[in-house]
C-alpha positions as CSV (number, residue, x, y, z in Angstrom):
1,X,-8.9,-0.1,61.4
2,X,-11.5,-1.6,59.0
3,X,-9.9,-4.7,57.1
4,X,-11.3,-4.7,53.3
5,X,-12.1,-8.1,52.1
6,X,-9.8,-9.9,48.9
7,X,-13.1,-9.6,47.5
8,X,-13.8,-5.7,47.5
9,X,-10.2,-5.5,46.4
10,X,-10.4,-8.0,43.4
11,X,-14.1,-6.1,42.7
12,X,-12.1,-2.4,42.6
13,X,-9.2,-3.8,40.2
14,X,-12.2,-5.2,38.4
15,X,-13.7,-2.1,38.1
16,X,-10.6,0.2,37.6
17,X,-9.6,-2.4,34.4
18,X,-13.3,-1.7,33.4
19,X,-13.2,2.0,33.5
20,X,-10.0,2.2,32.3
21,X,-10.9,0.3,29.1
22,X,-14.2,2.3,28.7
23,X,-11.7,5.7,28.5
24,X,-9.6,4.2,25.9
25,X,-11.9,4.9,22.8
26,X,-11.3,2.5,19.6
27,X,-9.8,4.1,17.0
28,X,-12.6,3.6,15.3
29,X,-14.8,5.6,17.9
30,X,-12.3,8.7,17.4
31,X,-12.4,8.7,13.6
32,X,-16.2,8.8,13.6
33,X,-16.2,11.2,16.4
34,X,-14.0,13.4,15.0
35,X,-16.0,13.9,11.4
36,X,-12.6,12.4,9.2
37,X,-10.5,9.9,8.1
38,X,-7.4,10.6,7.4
39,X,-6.1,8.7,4.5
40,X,-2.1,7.9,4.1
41,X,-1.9,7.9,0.4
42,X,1.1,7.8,-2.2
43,X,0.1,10.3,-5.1
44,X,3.1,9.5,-7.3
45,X,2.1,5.9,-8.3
46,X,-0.7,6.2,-11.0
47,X,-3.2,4.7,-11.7
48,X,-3.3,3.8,-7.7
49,X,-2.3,7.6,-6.6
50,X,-1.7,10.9,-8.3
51,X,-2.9,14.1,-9.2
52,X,-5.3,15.2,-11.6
53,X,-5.0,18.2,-13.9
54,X,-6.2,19.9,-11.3
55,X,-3.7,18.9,-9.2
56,X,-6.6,17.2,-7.2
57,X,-5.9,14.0,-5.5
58,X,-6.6,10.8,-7.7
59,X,-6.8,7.3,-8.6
60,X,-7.9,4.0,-7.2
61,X,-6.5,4.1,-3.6
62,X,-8.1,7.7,-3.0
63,X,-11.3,6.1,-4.5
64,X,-11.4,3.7,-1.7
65,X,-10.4,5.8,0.7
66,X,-13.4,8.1,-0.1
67,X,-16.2,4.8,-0.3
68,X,-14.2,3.7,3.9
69,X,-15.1,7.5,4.7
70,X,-18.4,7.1,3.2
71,X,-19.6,4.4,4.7
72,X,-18.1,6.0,8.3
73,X,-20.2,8.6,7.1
74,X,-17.0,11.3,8.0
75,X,-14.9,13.4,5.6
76,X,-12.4,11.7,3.6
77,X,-9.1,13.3,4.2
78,X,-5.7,12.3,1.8
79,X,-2.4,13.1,3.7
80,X,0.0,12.6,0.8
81,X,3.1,10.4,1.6
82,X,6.1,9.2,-0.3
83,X,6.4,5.5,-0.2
84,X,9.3,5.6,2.9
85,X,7.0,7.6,5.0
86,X,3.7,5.3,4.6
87,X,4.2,3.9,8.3
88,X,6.0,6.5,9.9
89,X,2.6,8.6,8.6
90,X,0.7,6.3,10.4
91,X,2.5,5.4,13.9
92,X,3.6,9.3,14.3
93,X,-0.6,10.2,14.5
94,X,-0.8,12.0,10.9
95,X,-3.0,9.5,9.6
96,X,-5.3,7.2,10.3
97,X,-5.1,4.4,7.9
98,X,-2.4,3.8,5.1
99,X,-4.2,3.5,1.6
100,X,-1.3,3.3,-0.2
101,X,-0.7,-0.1,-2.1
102,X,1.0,-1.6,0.9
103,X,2.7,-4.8,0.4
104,X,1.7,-7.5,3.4
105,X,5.2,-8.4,4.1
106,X,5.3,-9.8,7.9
107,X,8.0,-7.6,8.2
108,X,5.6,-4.7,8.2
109,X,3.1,-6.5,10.3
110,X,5.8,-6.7,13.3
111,X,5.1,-2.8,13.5
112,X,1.4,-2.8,11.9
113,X,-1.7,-4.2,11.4
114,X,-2.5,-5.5,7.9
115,X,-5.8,-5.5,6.8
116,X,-6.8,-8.4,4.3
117,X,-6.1,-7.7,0.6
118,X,-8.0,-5.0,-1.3
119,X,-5.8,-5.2,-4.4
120,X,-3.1,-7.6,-5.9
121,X,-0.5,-6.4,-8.9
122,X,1.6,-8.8,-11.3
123,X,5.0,-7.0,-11.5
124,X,7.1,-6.3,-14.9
125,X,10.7,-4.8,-15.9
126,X,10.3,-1.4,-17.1
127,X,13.6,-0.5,-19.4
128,X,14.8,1.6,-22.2
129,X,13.7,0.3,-25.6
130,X,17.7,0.7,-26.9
131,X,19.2,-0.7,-23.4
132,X,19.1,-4.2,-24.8
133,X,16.7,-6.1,-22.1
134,X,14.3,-8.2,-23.3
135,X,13.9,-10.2,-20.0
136,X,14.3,-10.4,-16.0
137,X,17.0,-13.1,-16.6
138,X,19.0,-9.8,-18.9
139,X,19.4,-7.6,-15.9
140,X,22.2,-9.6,-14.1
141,X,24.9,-7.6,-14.0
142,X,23.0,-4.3,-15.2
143,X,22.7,-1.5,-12.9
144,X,19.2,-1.3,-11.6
145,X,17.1,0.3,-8.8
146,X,14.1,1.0,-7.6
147,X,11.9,2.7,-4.9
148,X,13.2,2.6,-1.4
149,X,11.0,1.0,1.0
150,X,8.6,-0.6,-1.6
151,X,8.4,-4.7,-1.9
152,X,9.9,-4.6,-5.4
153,X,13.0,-2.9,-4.5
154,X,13.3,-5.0,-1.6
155,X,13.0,-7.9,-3.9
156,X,15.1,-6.7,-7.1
157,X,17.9,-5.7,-4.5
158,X,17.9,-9.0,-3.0
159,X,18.3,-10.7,-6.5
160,X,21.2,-8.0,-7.0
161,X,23.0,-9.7,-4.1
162,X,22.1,-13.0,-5.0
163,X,23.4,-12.4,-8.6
164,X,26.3,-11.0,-7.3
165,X,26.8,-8.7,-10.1
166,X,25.4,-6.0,-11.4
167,X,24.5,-2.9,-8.6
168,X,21.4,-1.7,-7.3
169,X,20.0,2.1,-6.2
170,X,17.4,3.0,-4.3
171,X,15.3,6.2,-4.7
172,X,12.9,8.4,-3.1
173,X,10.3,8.1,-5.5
174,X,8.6,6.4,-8.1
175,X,8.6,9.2,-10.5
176,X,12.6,9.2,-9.7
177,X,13.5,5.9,-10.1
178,X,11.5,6.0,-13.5
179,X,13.3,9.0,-14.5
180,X,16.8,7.7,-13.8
181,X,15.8,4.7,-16.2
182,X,14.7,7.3,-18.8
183,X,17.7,9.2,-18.4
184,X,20.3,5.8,-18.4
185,X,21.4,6.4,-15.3
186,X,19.7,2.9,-14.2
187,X,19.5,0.0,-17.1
188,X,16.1,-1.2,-15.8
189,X,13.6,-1.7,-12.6
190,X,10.7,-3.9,-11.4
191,X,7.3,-2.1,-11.5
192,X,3.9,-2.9,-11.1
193,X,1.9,-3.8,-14.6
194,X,-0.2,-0.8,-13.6
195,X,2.6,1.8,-13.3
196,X,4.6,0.6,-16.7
197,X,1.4,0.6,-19.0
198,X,0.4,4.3,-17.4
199,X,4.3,5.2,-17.6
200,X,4.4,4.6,-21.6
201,X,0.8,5.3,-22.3
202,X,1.4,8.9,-20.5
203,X,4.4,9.9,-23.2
204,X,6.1,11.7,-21.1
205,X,9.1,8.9,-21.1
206,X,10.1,8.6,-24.6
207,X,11.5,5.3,-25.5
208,X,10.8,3.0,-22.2
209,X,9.0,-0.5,-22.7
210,X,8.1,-3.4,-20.7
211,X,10.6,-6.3,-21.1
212,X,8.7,-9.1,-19.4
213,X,6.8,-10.0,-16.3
214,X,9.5,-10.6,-13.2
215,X,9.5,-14.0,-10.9
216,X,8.6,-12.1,-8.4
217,X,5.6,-13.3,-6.5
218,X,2.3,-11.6,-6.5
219,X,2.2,-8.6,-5.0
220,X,-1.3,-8.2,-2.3
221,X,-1.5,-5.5,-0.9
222,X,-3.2,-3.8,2.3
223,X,-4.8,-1.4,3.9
224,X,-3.1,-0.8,7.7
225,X,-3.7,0.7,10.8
226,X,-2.1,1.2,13.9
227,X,-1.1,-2.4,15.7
228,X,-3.3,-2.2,18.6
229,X,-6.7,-1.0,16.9
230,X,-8.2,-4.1,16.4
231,X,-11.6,-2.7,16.2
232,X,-11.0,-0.4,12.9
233,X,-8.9,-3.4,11.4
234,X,-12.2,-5.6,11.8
235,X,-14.6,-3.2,10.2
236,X,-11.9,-2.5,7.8
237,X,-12.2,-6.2,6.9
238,X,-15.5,-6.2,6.6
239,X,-15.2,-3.1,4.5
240,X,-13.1,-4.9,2.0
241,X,-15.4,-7.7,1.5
242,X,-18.4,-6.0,1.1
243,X,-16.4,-3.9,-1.6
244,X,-15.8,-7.0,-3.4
245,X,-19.2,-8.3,-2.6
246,X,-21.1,-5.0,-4.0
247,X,-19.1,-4.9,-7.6
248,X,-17.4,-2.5,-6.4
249,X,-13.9,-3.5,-6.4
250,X,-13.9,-4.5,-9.8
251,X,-15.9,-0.8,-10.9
252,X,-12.8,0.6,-9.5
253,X,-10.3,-1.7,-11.5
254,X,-12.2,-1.1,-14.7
255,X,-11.7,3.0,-13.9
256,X,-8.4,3.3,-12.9
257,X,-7.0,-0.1,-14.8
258,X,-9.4,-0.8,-17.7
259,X,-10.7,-2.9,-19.4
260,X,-10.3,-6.7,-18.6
261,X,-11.2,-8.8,-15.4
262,X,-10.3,-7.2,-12.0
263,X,-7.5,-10.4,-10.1
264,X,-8.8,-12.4,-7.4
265,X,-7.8,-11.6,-4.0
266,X,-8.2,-14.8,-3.0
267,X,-4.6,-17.1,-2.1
268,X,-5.1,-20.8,-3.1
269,X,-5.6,-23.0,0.0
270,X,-6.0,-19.8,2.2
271,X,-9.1,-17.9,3.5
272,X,-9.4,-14.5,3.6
């Protein structure tokens, strides 16, 4: 019987590894290969996500998922998700990326990757002009509630249970949980700056108003991609700095946002 060396066996795991690594595209390969990118986006959070009066996909997020397919040169591609199903979207193969004003929480980050920030929002109550509120400090005891899944009603609920007063709901949707404040069914919630001036400037609320900015901290958010894929996370990167770089970031705020200077995305003391 022939006796094979340790060294042809060491060079045949060597080269099984390597052709075994070569067959396993980057995700990055397969989204350029296949001629889309599909985009995980929330359309019921305007000026971020929404529909037009065409009922055409809109808004800042949808923007800059259109300039990543562009610069892939593929098709951009919106699969529209509620808030709750952002990451399931994502690690169930419907999408490829999650554009979708996605909080960095490490929680997240234990089941994806987060890219570096491409936006940051300031968050503010949102109440009814005749519910008494004039602050964050007034909703102790009030019932509130807010969005399921996003980092402000993770946040307001913990201050609920901190309070340990008061009650807290969580809904499916942002258009819910504004409409149960509308309709007194909830005192108050926590949005983003964004969503309360859009909110009262649409009219479609009567009688809501901002009732002060919350302690909450600010709120960066994300784009994210599947854990493993570090490839499409790093060009992704790179993506978002050159968008910053080029003007364009702050283009995009003066579109969807207005007028005024688009936030830093830089974090004191940190380096993104």
């Amino acid at each position: 019987m022939k006796t094979i060396s340790k060294g042809s066996i060491l060079g045949l795991l060597v080269s099984g590894l390597l052709a075994s690594s070569y067959a396993h595209a980057d995700k990055l390969d397969d989204i350029i290969d296949s001629g889309k990118l599909r985009c995980a986006v929330t359309l019921d959070f305007p000026p971020m996500g929404f529909r037009d009066e065409n009922n055409k996909p809109a808004g800042f997020d949808v923007d800059t998922c259109s300039d990543l397919a562009k610069v892939l040169g593929v098709e951009p591609v919106v699969v529209e998700t509620p808030f709750p199903d952002r990451i399931p979207a994502l690690v169930s193969g419907r999408a490829d990326v999650i554009v979708a004003s996605t909080s960095d929480t490490l929680e997240r980050a234990k089941t994806v990757a987060m890219s570096i920030p491409y936006f940051v929002f300031k968050d503010v109550v949102l109440t009814r002009e005749d519910a008494g509120i004039k602050s964050f400090e007034d909703l102790k005891g009030k019932a509130v509630g807010n969005t399921a899944g996003t980092y402000e009603g993770i946040a307001l609920k913990e201050q609920v249970d901190k309070w340990g007063e008061g009650s807290y709901k969580a809904y499916q949707s942002l258009n819910d949980t504004i409409l149960a404040v509308a309709q007194g069914h909830i005192e108050a919630t926590v949005v983003t700056s964004t969503v309360a001036a859009s909110t009262i400037h649409s009219g479609k609320y009567k009688g809501l108003k901002m009732a002060g900015d919350s302690p909450f901290m600010e709120d960066f958010v994300s784009i994210a991609v599947k854990r493993s894929e570090y490839g499409l996370l790093n060009y992704i990167n790179l993506f978002i700095n050159r968008q910053n770089r080029s003007g364009r970031y702050a283009e995009l705020y003066t579109k969807w946002i207005g007028e005024g200077q688009a936030p830093t995305l830089n974090v004191s003391g940190v380096y993104y």
